[in-house]
GUMI-420672 format. One record per residue (C-alpha): x, y, z; residue number from 1. Coordinates in Angstrom, 3 decimals, always signed. Example, Ala and Ser with C-alpha at 12.3 -4.5 7.8 and 13.67 -1.06 7.14 Angstrom:
<atoms>
+12.300,-4.500,+7.800,1 .
+13.670,-1.060,+7.140,2 .
</atoms>
This chain:
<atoms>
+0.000,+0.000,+0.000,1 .
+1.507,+3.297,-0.882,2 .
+1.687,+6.115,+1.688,3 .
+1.127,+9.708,+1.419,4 .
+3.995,+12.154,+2.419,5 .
+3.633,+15.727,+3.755,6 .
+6.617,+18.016,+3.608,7 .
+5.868,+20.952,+6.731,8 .
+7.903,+24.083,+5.705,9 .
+9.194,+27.434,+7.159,10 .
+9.102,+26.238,+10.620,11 .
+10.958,+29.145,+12.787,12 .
+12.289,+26.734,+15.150,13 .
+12.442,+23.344,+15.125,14 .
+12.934,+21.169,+18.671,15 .
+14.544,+17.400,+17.273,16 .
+15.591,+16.271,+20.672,17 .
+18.527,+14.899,+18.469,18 .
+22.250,+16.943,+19.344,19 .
+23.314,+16.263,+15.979,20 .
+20.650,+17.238,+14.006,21 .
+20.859,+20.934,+15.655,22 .
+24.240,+23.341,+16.118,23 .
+24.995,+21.056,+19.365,24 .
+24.363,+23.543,+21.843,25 .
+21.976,+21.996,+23.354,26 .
+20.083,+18.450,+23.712,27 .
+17.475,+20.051,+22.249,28 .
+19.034,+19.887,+18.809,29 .
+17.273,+23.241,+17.614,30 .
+17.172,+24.086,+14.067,31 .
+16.086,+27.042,+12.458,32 .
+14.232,+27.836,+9.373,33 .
+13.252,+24.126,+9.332,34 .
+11.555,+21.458,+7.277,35 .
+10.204,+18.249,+8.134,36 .
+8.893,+15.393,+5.642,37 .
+6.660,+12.664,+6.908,38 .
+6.110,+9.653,+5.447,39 .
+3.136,+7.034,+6.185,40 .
+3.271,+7.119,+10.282,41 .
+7.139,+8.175,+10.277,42 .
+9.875,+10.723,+10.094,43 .
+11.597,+10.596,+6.695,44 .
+13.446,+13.850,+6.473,45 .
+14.681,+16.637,+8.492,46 .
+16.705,+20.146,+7.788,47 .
+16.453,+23.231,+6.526,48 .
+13.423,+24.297,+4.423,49 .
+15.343,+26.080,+1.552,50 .
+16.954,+22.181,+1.282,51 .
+13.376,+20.481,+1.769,52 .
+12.390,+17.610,-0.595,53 .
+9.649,+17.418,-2.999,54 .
+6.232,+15.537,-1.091,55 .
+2.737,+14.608,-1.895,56 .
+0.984,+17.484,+0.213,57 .
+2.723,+20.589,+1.994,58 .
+2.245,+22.706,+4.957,59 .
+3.708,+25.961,+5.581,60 .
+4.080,+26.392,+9.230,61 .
+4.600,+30.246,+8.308,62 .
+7.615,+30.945,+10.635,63 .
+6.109,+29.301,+14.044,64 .
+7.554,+26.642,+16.205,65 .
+7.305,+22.665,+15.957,66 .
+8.453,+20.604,+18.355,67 .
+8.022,+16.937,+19.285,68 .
+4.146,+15.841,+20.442,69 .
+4.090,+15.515,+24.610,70 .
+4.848,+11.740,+25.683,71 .
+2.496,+11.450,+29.032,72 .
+4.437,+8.842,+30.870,73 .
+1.919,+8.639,+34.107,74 .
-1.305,+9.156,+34.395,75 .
-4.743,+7.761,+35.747,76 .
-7.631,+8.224,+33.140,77 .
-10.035,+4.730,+33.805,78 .
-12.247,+6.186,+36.373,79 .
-15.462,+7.947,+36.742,80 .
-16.835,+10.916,+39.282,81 .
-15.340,+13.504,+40.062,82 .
-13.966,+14.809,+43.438,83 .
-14.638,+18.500,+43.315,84 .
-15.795,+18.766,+47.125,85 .
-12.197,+17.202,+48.124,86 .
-10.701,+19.911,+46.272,87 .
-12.554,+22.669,+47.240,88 .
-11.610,+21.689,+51.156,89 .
-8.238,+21.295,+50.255,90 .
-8.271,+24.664,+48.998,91 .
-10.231,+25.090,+51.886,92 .
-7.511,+24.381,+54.442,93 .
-7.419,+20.535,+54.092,94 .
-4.568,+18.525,+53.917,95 .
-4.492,+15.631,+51.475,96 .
-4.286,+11.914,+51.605,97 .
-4.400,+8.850,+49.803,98 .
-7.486,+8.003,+51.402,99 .
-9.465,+10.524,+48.972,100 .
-8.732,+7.390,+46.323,101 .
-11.254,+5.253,+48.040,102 .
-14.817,+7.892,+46.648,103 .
-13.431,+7.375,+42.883,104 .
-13.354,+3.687,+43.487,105 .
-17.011,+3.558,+44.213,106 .
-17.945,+5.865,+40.956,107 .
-16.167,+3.489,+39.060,108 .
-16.807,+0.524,+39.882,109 .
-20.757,+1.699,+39.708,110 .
-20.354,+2.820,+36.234,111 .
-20.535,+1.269,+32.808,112 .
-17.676,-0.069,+30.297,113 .
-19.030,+2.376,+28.031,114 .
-18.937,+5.417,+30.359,115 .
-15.385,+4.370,+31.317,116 .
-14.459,+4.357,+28.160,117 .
-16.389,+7.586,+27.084,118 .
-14.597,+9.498,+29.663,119 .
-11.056,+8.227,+29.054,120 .
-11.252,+8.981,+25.064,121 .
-12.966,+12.809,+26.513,122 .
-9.756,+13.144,+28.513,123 .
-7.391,+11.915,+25.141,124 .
-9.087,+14.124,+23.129,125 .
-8.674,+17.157,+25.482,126 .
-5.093,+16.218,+25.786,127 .
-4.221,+15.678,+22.230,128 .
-5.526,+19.040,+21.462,129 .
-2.772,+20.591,+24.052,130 .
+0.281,+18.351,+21.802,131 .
+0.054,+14.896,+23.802,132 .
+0.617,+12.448,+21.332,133 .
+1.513,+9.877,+23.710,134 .
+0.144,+8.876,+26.916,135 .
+0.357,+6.115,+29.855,136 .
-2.552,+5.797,+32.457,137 .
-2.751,+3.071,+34.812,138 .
-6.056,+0.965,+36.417,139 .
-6.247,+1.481,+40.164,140 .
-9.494,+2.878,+40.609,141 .
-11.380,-0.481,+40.435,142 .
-9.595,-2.851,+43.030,143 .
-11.404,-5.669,+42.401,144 .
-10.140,-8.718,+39.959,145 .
-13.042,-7.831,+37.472,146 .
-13.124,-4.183,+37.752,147 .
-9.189,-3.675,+37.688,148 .
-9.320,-6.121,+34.381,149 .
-12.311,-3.940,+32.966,150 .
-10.121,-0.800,+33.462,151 .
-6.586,-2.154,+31.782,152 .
-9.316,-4.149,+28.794,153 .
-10.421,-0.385,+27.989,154 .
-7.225,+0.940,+28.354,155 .
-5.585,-1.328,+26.279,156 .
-7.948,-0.150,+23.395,157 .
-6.179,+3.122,+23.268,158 .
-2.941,+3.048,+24.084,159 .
-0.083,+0.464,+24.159,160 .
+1.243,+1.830,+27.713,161 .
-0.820,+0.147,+29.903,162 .
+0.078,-0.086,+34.065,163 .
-1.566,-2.417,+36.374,164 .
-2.291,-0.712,+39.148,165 .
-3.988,-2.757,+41.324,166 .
-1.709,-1.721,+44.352,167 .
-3.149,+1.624,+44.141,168 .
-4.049,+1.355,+48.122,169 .
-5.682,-1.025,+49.869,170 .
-9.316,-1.913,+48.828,171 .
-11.778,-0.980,+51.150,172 .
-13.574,-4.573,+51.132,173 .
-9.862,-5.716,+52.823,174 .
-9.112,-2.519,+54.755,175 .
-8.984,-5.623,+57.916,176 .
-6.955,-7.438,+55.940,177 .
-4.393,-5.919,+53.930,178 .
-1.822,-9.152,+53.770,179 .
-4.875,-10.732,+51.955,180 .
-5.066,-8.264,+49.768,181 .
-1.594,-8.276,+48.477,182 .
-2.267,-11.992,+47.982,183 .
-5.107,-10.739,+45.627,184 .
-3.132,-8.127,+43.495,185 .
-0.429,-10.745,+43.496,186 .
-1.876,-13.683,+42.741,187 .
-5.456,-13.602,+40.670,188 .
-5.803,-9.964,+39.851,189 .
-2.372,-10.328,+38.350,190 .
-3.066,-13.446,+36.447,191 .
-6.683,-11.312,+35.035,192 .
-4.515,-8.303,+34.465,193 .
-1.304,-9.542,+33.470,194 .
-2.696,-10.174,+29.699,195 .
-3.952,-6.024,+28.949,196 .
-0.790,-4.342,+30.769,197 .
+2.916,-3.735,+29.566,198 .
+3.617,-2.173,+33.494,199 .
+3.154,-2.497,+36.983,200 .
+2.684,-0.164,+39.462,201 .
+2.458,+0.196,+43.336,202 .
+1.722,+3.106,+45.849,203 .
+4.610,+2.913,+47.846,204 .
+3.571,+5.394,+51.349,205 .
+1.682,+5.445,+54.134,206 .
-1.554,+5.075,+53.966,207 .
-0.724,+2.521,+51.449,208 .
+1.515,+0.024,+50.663,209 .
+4.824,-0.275,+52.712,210 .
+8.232,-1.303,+51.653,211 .
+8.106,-4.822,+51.673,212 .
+4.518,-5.022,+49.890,213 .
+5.528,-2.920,+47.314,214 .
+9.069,-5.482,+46.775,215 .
+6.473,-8.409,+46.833,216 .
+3.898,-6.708,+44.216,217 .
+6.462,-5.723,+41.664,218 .
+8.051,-8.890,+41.762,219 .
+5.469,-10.285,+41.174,220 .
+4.343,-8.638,+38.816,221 .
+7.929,-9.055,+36.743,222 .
+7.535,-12.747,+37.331,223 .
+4.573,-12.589,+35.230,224 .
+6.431,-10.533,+32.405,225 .
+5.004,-6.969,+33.203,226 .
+8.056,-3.953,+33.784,227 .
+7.732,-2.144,+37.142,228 .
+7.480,+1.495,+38.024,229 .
+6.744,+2.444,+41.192,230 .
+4.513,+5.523,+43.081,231 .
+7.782,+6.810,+44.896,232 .
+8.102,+9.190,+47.602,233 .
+5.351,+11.504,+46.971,234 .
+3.848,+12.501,+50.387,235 .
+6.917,+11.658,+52.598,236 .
+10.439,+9.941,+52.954,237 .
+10.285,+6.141,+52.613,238 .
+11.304,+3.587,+50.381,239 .
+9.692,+4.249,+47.286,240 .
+13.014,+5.414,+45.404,241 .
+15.225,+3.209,+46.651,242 .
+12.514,+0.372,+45.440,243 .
+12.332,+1.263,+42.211,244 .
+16.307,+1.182,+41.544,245 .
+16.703,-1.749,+43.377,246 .
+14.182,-3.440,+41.152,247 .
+15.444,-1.816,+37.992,248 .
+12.449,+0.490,+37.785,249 .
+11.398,+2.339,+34.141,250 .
+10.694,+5.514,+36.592,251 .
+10.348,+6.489,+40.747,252 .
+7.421,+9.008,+39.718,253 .
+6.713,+12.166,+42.105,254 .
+10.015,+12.130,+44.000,255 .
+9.113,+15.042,+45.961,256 .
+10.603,+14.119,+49.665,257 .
+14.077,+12.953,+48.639,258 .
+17.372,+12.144,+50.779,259 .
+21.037,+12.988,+49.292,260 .
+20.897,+8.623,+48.923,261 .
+17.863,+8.804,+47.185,262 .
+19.250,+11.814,+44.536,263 .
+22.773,+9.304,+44.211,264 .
+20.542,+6.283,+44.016,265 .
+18.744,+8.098,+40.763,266 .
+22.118,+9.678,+39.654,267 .
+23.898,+6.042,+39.231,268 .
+20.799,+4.574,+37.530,269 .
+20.361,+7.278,+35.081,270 .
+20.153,+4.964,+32.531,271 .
+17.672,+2.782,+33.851,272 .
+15.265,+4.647,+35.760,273 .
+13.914,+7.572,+34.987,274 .
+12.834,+10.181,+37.977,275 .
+9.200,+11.440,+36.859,276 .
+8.184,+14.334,+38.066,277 .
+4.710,+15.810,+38.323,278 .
+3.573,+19.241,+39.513,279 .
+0.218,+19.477,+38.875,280 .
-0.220,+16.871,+41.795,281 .
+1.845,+20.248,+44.088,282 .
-0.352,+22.504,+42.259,283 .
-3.424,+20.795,+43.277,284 .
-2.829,+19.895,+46.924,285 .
-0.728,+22.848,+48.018,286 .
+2.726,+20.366,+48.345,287 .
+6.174,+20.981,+48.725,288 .
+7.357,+21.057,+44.763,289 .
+10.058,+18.261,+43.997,290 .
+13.034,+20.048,+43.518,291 .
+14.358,+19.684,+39.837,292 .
+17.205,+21.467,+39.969,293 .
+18.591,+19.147,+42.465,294 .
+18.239,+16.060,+40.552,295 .
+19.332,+17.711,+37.249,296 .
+22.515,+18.981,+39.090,297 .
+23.100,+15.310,+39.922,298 .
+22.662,+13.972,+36.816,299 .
+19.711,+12.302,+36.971,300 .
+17.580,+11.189,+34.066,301 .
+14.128,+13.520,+34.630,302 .
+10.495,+13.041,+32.547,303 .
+7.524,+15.338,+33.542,304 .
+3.959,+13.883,+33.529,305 .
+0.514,+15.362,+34.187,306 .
-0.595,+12.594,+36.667,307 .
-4.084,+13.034,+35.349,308 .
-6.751,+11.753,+37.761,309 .
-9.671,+13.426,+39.398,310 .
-8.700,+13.335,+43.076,311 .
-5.002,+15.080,+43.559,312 .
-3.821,+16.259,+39.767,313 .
-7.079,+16.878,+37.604,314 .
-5.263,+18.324,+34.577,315 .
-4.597,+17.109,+30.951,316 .
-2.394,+19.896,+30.297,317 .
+1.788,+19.105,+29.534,318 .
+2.144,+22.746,+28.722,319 .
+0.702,+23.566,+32.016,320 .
+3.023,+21.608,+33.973,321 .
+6.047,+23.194,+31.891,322 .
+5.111,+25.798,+32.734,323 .
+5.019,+24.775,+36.598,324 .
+7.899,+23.120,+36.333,325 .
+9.905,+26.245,+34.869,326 .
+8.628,+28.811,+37.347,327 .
+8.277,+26.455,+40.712,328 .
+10.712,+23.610,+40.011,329 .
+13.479,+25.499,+39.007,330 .
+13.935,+23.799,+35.093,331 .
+15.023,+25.708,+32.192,332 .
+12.581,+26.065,+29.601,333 .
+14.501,+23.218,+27.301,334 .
+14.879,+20.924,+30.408,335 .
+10.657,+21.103,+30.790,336 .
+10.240,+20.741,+27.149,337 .
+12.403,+18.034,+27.209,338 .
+11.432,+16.427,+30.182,339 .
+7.546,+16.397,+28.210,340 .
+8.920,+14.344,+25.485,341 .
+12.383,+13.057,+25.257,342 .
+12.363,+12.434,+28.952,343 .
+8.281,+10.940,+28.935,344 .
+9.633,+8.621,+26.431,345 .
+12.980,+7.260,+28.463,346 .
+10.358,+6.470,+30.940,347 .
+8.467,+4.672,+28.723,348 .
+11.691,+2.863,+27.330,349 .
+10.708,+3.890,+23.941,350 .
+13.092,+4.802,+21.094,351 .
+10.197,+5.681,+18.584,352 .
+8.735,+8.533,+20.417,353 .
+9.857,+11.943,+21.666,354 .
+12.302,+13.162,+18.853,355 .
+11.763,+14.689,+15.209,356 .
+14.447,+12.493,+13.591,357 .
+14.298,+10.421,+10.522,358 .
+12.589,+6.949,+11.559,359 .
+10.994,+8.284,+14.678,360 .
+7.122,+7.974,+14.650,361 .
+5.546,+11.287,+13.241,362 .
+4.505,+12.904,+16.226,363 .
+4.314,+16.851,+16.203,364 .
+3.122,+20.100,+17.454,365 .
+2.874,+23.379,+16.018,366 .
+2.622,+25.904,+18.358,367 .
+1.464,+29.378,+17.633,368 .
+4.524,+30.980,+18.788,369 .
+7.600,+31.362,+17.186,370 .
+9.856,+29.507,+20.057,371 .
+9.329,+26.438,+22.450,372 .
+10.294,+28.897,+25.700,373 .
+6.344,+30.624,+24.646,374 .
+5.336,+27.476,+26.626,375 .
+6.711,+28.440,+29.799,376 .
+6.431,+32.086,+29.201,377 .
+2.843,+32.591,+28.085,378 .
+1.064,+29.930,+30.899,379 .
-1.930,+29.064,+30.046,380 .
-2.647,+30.206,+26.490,381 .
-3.639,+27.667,+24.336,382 .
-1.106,+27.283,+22.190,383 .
-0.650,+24.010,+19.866,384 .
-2.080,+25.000,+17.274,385 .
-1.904,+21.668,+14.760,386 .
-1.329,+18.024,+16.168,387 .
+0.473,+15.448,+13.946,388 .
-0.012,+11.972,+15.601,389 .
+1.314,+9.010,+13.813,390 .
+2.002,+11.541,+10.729,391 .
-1.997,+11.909,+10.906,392 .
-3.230,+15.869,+11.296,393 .
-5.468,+15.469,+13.852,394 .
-5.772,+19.025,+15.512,395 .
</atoms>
């Protein structure tokens, strides 16, 4: 079957992601005055426009700049209900827990497939028109064997990164019992899960699962072929980080209450596990902001996620959390941008995604603004103007 390709001219600035593609001052391989040619579903060409080959259809980006589509490494979109009360008392004065999980578990497991599904493509959709091209999102909002199966069945329907999340906290039907329920999310829900998921995932803090449940439910869960990533450090110092390297980890995601170990435990396995960060989770519950610079500064491997879900990080929005991230995290606005795509896809061990290079998948933004630092520096404007996902326009 014969493909159709698109040549996308007079870009002002171009992010690759690729050093060599750009000047080599800086990973974000900038070039500008740029062209790119996609072919089918892939990259086929990149470089300057005036040196742009002939294609099927063109698009003149008229000067504005392109960069790679957002890669969403973490975040919860299986669920239904919303939790607007718990937010307004947070912003009320409230502190926040884990337990707030436990009123989206009863929505969902009362609703339908097909309003689970309904509001996970509403969520895509929102975030695809704001650049995401790629996204993750786990189950955990179910916590029984059929509803947690339900959740990763649906998932799987969309999108190939799929977590099992079963250890999201302890289900309320074994809140006596919580050794029994490990022996659940370990044993049956993982063999009924196992099957939709590539991940698996585990709360690891109080109020939810400690050390040694997390060890047993990610090894587990590797025994039965899944890859773990673990829930790590987000509300307080404990073993979360630590976990995830031991255990070879894709990503320790929050990482917001961090020892000097912890920051040399993530430096040394830089190539391995990735440290995800994700501010609208601080933004929405009024929490001490991981501190970026410090694991930058140490060398460690960093991805930023939106941690979509209703009860502690209820936004869709990458550029947002640049924009966070930038102004509360202390990042540079090319170590956000990267972060959003480059870094999403290291933590989703995925060489196809995150870059404008030849042979990458065709996933792109146009933004209507003629530099990537717009996102950081104009919060809140929407502006991605055109989505290419999978070399489909589809914004």
């Amino acid at each position: 079957m014969t493909t159709t390709t698109t040549v996308i001219t007079n870009i002002g600035s171009l992010v690759t992601n690729d050093p060599a593609l750009g000047d080599g001052s800086t990973p974000l391989g900038l070039i500008q005055d740029a062209a790119v040619v996609i072919d089918g579903e892939t990259i086929a060409w990149v470089g300057p426009t005036a040196q742009a080959p002939a294609a099927d259809t063109a698009f003149d980006a008229t000067g504005r700049a392109v960069i790679p589509g957002f890669v969403d490494s973490h975040s919860h979109l299986v669920f239904a209900g919303d939790r607007t009360a718990e937010f307004n008392a947070r912003m009320s004065g409230h502190s926040y827990s884990a337990g707030g999980i436990r009123t989206t578990v009863a929505a969902t497991r009362a609703a339908s497939d097909a309003e689970l599904e309904a509001n996970l493509l509403r969520h895509l959709h929102e975030a695809r028109r704001q650049g995401t091209t790629t996204f993750e999102t786990k189950s955990g909002y179910g916590l029984t064997v059929a509803d947690e199966a339900r959740a990763l069945r649906i998932a799987a329907a969309h999108t190939e990164e799929v977590t099992y999340l079963g250890a999201h906290i302890v289900s309320p039907d074994y809140a006596d019992d919580p050794a029994a329920y490990v022996a659940l999310v370990t044993g049956e829900m993982l063999t009924a899960c196992a099957p939709y998921a590539r991940w698996v995932d585990v709360f690891c803090e109080k109020g939810a699962f400690d050390g040694d449940q997390a060890r047993a439910i990610l090894t587990a869960g590797a025994a039965a072929g899944l890859i773990p990533r673990v829930h790590a450090n987000q509300l307080s110092h404990g073993p979360g980080v630590q976990l995830a390297v031991e255990l070879e980890a894709a990503s320790a995601d929050h990482c917001t209450h961090l020892t000097d170990a912890d920051v040399d435990a993530l430096a040394q396995a830089a190539g391995t596990t990735v440290a995800t960060l994700l501010p609208g989770a601080e933004f929405s519950t009024r929490a001490q902001w991981p501190d970026a610079r410090r694991l930058l500064d140490a060398g460690v491997t960093v991805a930023l996620s939106t941690d979509c879900n209703p009860g502690s990080s209820y936004t869709s929005s990458m550029p947002f959390c640049i924009a966070l991230a930038v102004r509360d995290m202390r990042m540079t606005p090319d170590e956000a941008l990267w972060s959003a795509t480059a870094g999403g896809a290291r933590a989703l061990r995925r060489t196809d995604i995150g870059a404008v290079t030849p042979g990458a998948r065709a996933d792109l933004a146009l933004l209507d603004a003629p530099s990537h630092v717009h996102l950081a520096y104009r919060p809140g404007v929407p502006l991605v103007s055109a989505v290419w996902q999978k070399g489909r326009k589809t914004a």
